[in-house]
C-alpha positions as CSV (number, residue, x, y, z in Angstrom):
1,X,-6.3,-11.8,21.4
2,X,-7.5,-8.7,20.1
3,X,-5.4,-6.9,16.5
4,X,-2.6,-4.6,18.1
5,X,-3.6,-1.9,15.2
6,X,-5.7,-1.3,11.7
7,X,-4.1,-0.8,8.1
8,X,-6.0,0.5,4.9
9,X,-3.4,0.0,2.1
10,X,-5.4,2.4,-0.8
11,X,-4.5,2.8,-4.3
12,X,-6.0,5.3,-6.3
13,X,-5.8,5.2,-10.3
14,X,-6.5,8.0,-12.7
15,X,-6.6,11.4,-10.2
16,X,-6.8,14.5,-11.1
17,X,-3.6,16.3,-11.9
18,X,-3.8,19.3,-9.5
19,X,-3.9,17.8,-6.0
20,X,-1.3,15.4,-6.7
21,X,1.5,18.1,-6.6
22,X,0.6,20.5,-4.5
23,X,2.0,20.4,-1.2
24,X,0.1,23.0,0.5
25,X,-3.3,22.3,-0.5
26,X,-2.8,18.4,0.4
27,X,-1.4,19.7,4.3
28,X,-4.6,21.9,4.2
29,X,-6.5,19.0,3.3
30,X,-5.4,17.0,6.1
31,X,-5.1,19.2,9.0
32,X,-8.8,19.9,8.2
33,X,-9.8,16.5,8.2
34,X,-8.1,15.5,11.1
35,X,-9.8,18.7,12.7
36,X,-12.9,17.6,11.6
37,X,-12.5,13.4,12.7
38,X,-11.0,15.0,16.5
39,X,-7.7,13.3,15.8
40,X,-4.6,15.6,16.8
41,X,-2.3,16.5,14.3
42,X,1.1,16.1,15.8
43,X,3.9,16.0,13.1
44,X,3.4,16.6,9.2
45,X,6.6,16.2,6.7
46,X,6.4,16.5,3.0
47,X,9.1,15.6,0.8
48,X,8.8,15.9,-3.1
49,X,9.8,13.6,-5.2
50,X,10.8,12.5,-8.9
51,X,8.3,13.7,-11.8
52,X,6.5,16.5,-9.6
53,X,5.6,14.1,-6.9
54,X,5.0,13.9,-3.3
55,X,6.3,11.2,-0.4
56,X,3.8,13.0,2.2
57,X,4.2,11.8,6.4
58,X,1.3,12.8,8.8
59,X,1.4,11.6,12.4
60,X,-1.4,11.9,15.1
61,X,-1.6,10.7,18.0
62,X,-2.3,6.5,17.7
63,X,-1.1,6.1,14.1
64,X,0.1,7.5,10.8
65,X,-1.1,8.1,7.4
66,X,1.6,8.1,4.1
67,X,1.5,9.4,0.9
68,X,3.0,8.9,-2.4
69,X,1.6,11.1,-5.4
70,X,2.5,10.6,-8.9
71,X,1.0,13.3,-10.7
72,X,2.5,12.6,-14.2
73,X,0.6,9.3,-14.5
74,X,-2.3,10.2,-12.3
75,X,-1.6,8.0,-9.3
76,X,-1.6,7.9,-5.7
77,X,-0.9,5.8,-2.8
78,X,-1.9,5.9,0.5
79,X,-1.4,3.9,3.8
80,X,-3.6,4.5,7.1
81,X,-2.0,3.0,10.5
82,X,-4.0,3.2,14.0
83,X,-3.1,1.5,17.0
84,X,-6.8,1.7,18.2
85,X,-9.6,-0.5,16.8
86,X,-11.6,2.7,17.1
87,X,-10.0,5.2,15.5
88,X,-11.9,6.5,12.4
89,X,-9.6,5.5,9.5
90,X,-12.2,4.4,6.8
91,X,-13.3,7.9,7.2
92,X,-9.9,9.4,6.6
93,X,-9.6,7.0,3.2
94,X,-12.9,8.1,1.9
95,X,-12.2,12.1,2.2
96,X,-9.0,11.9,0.7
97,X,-10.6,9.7,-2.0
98,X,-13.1,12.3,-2.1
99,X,-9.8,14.8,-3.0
100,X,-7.8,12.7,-5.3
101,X,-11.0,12.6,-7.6
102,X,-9.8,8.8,-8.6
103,X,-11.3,6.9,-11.3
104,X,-10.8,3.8,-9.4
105,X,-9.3,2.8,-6.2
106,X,-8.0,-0.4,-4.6
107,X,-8.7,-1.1,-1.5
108,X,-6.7,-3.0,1.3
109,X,-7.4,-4.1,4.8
110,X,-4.9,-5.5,7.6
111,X,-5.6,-6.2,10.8
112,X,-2.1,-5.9,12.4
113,X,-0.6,-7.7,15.6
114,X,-3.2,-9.9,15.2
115,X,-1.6,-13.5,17.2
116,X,-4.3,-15.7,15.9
117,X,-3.6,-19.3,16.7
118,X,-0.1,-20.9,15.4
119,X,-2.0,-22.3,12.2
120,X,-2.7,-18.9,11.3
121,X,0.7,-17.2,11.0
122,X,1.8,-20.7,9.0
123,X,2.0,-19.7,5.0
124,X,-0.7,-20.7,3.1
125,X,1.4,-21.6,0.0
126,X,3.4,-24.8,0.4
127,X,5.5,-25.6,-2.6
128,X,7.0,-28.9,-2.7
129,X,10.4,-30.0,-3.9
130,X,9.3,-33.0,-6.1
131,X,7.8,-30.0,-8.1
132,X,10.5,-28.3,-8.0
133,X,13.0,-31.3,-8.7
134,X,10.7,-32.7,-12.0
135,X,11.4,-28.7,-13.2
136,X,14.8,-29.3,-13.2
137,X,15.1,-32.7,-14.5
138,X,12.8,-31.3,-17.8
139,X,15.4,-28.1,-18.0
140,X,18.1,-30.3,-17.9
141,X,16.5,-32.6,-20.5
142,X,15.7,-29.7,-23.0
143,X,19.2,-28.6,-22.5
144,X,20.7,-31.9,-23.4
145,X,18.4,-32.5,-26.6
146,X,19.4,-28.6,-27.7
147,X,23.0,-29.6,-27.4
148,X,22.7,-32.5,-29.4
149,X,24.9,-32.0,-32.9
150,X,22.3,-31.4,-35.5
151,X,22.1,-34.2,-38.3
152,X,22.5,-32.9,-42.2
């Protein structure tokens, strides 16, 4: 079975100041690049937040793009959602890479509603309790040695 959807999880590190904050230019920004990638702009909130920030909310069509800015320490983050495999959303990341003038960026991708087979969705992380149990059997010794009465 095919991925329901696509998900870029970016961080950016060390943006410039300027675009961070300003609300107007950022919406200009996007309705321009959406223009530009044919993907209908159809609902666009943005809500500032703590230390001149931005919590930013743009919808089109088959997905959804988030943004939080945090121009005091020169930091962004930004999530891209598409329903569609085709949907041009490494194009979106790189133009508003491209804005944020980053001096490095992390990049994440997820392939979402993707079934797999059962041995897939099973964690790959298995901690045992033996582990666990010879943990608490050392605290419980270094416990019991601390509480010993000292000897003068």
């Amino acid at each position: 079975m095919r991925p329901t959807g696509r998900h870029i999880a970016m961080d950016c590190y060390n943006c410039a100041y300027e675009p961070l904050h300003d609300a107007a230019a950022l919406r200009d920004l996007l309705s321009k690049l959406f223009a530009e990638l044919q993907l209908t702009l159809t609902g666009y909130h943005a809500q500032p937040v703590e230390g001149n920030g931005l919590a930013i909310m743009a919808l089109f069509e088959s997905g959804h793009l988030t943004l939080h800015t945090y121009p005091d320490i020169g930091f962004a983050a930004a999530d891209f959602f598409t329903c569609y495999q085709a949907e041009p959303i490494e194009a979106v990341a790189l133009a508003l890479k491209k804005a944020l003038h980053p001096g490095k960026t992390k990049v994440t991708h997820l392939k979402r509603g993707d079934f797999g087979c059962e041995s897939d969705m099973k964690p790959k992380i298995h901690v045992h309790t033996t582990s666990m149990k010879r943990v608490k059997q050392t605290g419980e010794k270094v416990i019991r040695l601390l509480k010993r009465p000292k000897s003068s």
